[in-house]
C-alpha atoms as one frame of an Amber mdcrd trajectory, in Angstrom:
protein
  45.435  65.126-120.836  43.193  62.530-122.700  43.080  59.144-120.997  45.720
  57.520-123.541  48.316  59.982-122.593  47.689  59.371-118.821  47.966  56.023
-119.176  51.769  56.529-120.597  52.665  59.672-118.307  50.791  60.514-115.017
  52.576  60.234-112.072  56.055  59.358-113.190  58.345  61.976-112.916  62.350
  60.328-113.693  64.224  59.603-110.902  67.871  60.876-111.073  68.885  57.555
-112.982  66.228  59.232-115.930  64.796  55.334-116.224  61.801  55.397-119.068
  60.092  52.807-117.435  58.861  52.794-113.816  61.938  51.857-110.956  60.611
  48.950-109.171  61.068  49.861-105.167  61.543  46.259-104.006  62.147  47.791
-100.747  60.344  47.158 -96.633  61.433  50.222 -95.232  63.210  53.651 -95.679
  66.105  55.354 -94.046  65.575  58.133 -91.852  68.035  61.142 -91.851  67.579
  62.183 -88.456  65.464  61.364 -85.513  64.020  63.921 -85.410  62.592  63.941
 -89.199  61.487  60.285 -88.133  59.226  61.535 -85.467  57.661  64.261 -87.853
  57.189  61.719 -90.174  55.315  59.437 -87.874  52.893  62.317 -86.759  52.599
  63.438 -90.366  54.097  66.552 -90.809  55.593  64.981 -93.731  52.466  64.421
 -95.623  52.810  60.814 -97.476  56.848  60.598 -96.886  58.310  56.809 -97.054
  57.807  55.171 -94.289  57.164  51.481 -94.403  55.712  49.335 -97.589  52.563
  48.334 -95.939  51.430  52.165 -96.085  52.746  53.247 -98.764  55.710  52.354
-101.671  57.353  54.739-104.285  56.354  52.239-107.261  53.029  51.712-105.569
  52.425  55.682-105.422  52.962  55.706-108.756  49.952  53.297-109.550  47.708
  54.772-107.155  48.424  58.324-108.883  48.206  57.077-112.439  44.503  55.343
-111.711  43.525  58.382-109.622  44.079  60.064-113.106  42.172  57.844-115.546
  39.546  57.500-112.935  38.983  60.737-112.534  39.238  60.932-108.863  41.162
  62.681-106.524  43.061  59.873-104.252  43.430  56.117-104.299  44.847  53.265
-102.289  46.261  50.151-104.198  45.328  46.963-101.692  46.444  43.188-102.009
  43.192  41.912-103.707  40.198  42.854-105.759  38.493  42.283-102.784  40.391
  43.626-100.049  39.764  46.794-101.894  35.908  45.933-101.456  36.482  45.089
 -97.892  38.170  48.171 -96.834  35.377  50.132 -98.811  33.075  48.569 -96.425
  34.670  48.912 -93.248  35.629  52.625 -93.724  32.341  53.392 -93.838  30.253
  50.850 -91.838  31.067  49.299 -88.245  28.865  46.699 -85.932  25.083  47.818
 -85.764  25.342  49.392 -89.471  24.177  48.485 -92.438  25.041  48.905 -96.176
  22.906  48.315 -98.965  24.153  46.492-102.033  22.643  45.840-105.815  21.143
  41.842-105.998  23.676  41.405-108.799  26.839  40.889-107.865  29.936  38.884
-107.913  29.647  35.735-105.972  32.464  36.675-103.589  31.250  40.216-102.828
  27.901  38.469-101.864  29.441  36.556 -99.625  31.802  39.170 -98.534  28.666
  41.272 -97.354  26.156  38.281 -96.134  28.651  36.352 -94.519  32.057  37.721
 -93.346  30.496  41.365 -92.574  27.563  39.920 -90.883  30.358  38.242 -88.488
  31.424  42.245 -88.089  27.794  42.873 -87.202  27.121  44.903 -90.419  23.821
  44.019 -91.977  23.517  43.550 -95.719  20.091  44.791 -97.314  19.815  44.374
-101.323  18.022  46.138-103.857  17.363  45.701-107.248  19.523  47.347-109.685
  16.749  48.103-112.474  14.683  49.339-109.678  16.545  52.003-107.795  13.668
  53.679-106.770  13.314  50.373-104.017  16.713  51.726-102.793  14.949  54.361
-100.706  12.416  51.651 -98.671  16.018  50.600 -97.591  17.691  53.186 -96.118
  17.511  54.373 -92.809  19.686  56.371 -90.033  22.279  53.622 -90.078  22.841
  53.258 -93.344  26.495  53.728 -94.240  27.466  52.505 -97.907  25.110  51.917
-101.147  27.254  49.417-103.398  27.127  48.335-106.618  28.933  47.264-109.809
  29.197  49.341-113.078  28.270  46.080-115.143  27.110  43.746-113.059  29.399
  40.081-112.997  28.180  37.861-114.570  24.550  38.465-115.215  25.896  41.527
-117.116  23.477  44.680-116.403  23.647  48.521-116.195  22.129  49.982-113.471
  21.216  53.702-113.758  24.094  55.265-111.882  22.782  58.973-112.300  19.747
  57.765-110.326  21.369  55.458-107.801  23.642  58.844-107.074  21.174  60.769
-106.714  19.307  59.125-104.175  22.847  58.492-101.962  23.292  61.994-102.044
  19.676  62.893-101.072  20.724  60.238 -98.283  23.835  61.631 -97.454  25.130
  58.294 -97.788  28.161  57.342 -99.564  28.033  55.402-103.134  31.029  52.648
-103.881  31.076  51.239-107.600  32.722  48.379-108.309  34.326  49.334-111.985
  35.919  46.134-112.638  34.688  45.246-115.948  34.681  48.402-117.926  37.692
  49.682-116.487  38.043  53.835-116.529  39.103  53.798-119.772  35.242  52.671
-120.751  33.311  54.187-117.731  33.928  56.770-114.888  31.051  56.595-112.273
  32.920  59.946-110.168  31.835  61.975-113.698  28.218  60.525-112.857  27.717
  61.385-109.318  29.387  58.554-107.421  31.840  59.040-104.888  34.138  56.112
-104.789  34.839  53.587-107.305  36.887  49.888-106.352  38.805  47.763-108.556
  39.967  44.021-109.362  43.706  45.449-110.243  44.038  41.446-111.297  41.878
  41.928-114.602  41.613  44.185-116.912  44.518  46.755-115.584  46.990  43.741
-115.813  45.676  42.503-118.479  47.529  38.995-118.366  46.182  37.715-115.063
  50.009  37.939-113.817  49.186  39.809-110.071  46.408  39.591-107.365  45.684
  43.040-106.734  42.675  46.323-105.754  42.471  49.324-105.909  40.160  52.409
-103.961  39.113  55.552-105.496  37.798  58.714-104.383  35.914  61.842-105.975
  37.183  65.030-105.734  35.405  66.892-102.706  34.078  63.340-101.271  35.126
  65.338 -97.290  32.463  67.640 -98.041  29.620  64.944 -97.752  31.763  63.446
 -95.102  32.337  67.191 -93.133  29.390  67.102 -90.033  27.410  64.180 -91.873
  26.218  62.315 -88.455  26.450  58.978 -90.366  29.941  59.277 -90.368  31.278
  59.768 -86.839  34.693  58.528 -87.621  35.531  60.988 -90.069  34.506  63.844
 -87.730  35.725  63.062 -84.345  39.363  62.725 -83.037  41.330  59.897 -83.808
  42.738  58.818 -80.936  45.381  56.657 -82.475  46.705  59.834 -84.777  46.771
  62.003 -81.302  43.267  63.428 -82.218  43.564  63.869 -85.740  39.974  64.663
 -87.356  40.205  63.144 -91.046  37.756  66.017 -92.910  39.758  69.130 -91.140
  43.209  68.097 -90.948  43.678  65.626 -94.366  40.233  67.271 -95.603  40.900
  67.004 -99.470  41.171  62.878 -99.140  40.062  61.746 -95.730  38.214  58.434
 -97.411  41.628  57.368 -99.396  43.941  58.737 -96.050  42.013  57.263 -93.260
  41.894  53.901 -95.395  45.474  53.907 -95.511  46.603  55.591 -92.460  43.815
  53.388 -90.183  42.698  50.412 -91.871  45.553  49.300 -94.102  47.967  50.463
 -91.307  46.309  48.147 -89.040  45.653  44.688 -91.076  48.370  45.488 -93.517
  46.487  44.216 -97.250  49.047  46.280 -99.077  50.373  44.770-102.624  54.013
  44.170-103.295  55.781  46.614-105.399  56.527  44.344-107.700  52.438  43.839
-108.268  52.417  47.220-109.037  54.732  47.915-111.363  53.196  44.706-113.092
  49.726  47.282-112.762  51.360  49.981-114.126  52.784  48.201-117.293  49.090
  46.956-117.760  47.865  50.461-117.858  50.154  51.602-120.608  48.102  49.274
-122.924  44.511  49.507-121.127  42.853  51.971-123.455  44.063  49.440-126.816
  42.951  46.498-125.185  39.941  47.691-124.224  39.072  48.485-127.562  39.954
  45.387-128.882  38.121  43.687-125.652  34.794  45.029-126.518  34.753  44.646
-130.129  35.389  40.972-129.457  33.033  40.998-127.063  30.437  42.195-129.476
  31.219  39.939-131.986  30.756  36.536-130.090  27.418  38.236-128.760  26.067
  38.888-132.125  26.851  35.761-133.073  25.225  33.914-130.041  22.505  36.257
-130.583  21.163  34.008-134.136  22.100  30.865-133.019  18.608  28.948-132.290
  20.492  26.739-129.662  21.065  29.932-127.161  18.118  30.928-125.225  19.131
  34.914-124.154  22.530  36.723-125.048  23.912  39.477-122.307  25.445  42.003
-123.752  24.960  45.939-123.501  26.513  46.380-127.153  23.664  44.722-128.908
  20.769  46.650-129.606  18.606  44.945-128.319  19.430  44.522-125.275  17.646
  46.205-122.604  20.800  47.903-121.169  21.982  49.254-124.657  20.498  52.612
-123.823  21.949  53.078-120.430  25.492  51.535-121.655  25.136  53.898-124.186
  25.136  56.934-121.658  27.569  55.586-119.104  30.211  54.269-121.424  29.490
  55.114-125.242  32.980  53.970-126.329  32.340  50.324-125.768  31.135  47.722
-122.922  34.159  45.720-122.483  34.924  42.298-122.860  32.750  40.355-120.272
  29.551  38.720-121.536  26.527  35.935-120.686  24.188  33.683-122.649  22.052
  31.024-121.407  21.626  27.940-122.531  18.862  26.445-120.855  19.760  23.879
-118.648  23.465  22.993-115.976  24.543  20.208-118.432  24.600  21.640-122.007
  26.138  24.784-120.251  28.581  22.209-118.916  28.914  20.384-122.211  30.019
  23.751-124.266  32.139  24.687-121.770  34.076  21.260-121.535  34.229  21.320
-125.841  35.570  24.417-126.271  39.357  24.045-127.565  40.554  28.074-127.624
  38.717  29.487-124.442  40.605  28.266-121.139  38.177  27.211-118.378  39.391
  29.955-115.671  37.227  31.854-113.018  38.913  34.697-113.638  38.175  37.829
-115.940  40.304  40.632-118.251  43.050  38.186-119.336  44.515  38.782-122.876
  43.535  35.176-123.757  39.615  33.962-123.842  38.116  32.469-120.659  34.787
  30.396-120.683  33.513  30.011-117.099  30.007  28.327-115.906  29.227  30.424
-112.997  26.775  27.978-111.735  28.994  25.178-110.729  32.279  27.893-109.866
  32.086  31.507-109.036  28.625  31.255-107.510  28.555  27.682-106.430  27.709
  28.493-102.930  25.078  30.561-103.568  21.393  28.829-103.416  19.211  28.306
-106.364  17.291  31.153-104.604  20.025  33.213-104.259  21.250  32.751-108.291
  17.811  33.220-109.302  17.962  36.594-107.995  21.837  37.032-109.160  20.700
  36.451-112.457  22.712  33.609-112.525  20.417  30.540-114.100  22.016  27.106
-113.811  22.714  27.598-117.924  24.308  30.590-117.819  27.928  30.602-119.409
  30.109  33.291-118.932  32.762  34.499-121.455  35.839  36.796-121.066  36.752
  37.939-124.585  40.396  38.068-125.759  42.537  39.726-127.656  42.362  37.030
-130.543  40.893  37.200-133.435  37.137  37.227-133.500  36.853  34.681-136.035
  38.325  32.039-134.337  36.736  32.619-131.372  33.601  32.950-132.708  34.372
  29.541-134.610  35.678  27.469-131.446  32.194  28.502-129.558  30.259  27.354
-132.835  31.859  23.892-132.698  31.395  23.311-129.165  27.828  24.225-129.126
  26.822  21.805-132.219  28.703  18.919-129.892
């Protein structure tokens, strides 16, 4: 089925009360019929049977499944946040005396995710350079265990080449994670491209009105192949102790990365969302391919007109043609490049000034909302970051980032006008 139809029908098959929307399962725990189905279900015989919310949730299976689908992938595992879903990435891969290596450009909360909270794990960031991935390679050694980066990169808004950065994972053996965020799979699917798990902010784009804090993890189909014998990844291969020796690519082989993320990791610090969240997800994804549409052609609109107005310095946006990214956004997601752009203005107090004088956009840090959002990462997002640090981000002290709406273009393209003649 083409992604539209997915979005509507994967994953939903009516309950006996033949509801056309989604049940929510507002629900902790499930009854057993016997004791001795209980214990089967505990050791797994039972596959991914009901047990308690914080694994798994009827409504919340039906998310995971649905995504899975537009993704592209095989498995995935719905977590509290954006960036638990980044954490647990991590951490299923990579434990103390590993490292991972990770684009320059990221989100300012993934940067500190990796240089800060991880090094507490004793996990070792190392970062490359996105339009280089060739310098990927100088990186890499025997305990390398995950090469991350983002689709579009937030907010100095890049494509890297994700063919190449694939390529040189697998010749690694080491496993690729692509944050996805900003297209969304309607726009983009790294998995088609070589990558072999994707993460998500469910609290942007999928929901569309910022109305739930939520992630989401997916795998590729065959991912326990490059785990199966790979010495990088012991976990996968040995006994787990804690599943009375269960060995994640033999006995769950078709998806150990989404099972033993669930069954280890989320069974142990518990960042599941509430069902509620995800029925609020799955609503969102009825509408994601429209809105995306809409997104991007918004998007494109404020860009070309920030692109001839003498008072912006540099316009980042992968629809123009000019841009140096058009060609790659052009192979990785032809149908449009969502609705998160960049422009600089030159110095941290006109970028403040246009900010403050806009009357439409809402000053919000967050991203994918139906209404416009103006944020100066700067002084917000990457605030803790040093100049050093945002230098190499590609985050310059003008930069002002936009999320485009779903309102018309004119008016937004009139209320940035107005504040930037202020």
């Amino acid at each position: 089925m083409k992604k539209q139809t997915l979005a509507l029908h994967h994953g939903y098959n009516k309950d006996e009360q033949r509801t056309m929307a989604v049940p929510i399962y507002q629900s902790t725990a499930y009854e057993f019929p016997s004791t001795e189905y209980a214990a089967e279900t505990f050791s797994l015989q039972h596959g991914f049977d009901n047990v308690y919310t914080r694994i798994g949730n009827p409504t919340t299976a039906i998310f995971e499944q649905r995504f899975a689908a537009l993704e592209g992938g095989s498995a995935a595992l719905a977590t509290s946040s954006g960036m638990a879903a980044i954490f647990y990435a991590a951490i299923n891969l990579a434990e103390m005396g590993d490292n991972i290596v990770a684009s320059k450009k990221l989100y300012g909360g993934t940067v500190t995710l990796f240089t800060s909270t991880l090094k507490r794990f004793g996990i070792e960031a190392r970062f490359f350079d996105p339009a280089n991935p060739e310098g990927i390679k100088n990186l890499v050694d025997d305990k390398t265990k995950m090469i991350f980066f983002e689709s579009i990169t937030n907010p100095s808004i890049d494509v890297p080449d994700f063919g190449a950065i694939a390529e040189i994972a697998n010749e690694s053996g080491v496993v690729s994670v692509v944050d996805n965020t900003v297209p969304s799979p309607i726009l983009c699917r790294p998995l088609e491209h070589g990558c072999d798990v994707t993460v998500h902010s469910a609290s942007k784009y999928t929901t569309g009105q910022g109305l739930a804090i939520g992630g989401i993890i997916v795998e590729r189909e065959n991912l326990s192949e490059k785990l199966a014998g790979n010495p990088r990844y012991p976990q996968f291969n040995e006994p787990d102790p804690s599943y009375h020796g269960l060995v994640y690519v033999k006995d769950v082989a078709p998806l150990a990365f989404v099972f033993r993320a669930r069954m280890s990791l989320m069974r142990d610090t518990g960042a599941a969302p509430a069902p509620f969240n995800s029925w609020l997800y799955i609503q969102g994804i009825e509408t994601l391919p429209l809105r995306m549409k809409q997104h991007s052609g918004n998007a494109l609109a404020i860009a070309e007109f920030l692109a001839g107005n003498n008072k912006v310095r540099q316009v980042n946006y992968p629809g123009l043609k000019d841009n140096p990214n058009f060609g790659l956004a052009q192979k990785y997601m032809p149908d449009g490049c969502s609705g998160l752009l960049s422009f600089d203005v030159g110095d941290y107090e006109s970028a403040k000034s246009i900010v403050d004088n806009t009357k439409l956009f809402s000053l919000v840090t967050n991203i994918g909302d139906s209404k416009s959002i103006i944020t100066h990462p700067a002084s917000t997002t990457h605030q803790q970051l040093s100049e050093e640090e945002l230098i190499a981000a590609g985050v310059p002290q003008g930069l002002i980032r936009i999320s485009a709406g779903l309102e018309d273009p004119e008016d937004l393209v009139n209320d940035l006008e107005q504040a930037i003649l202020v």
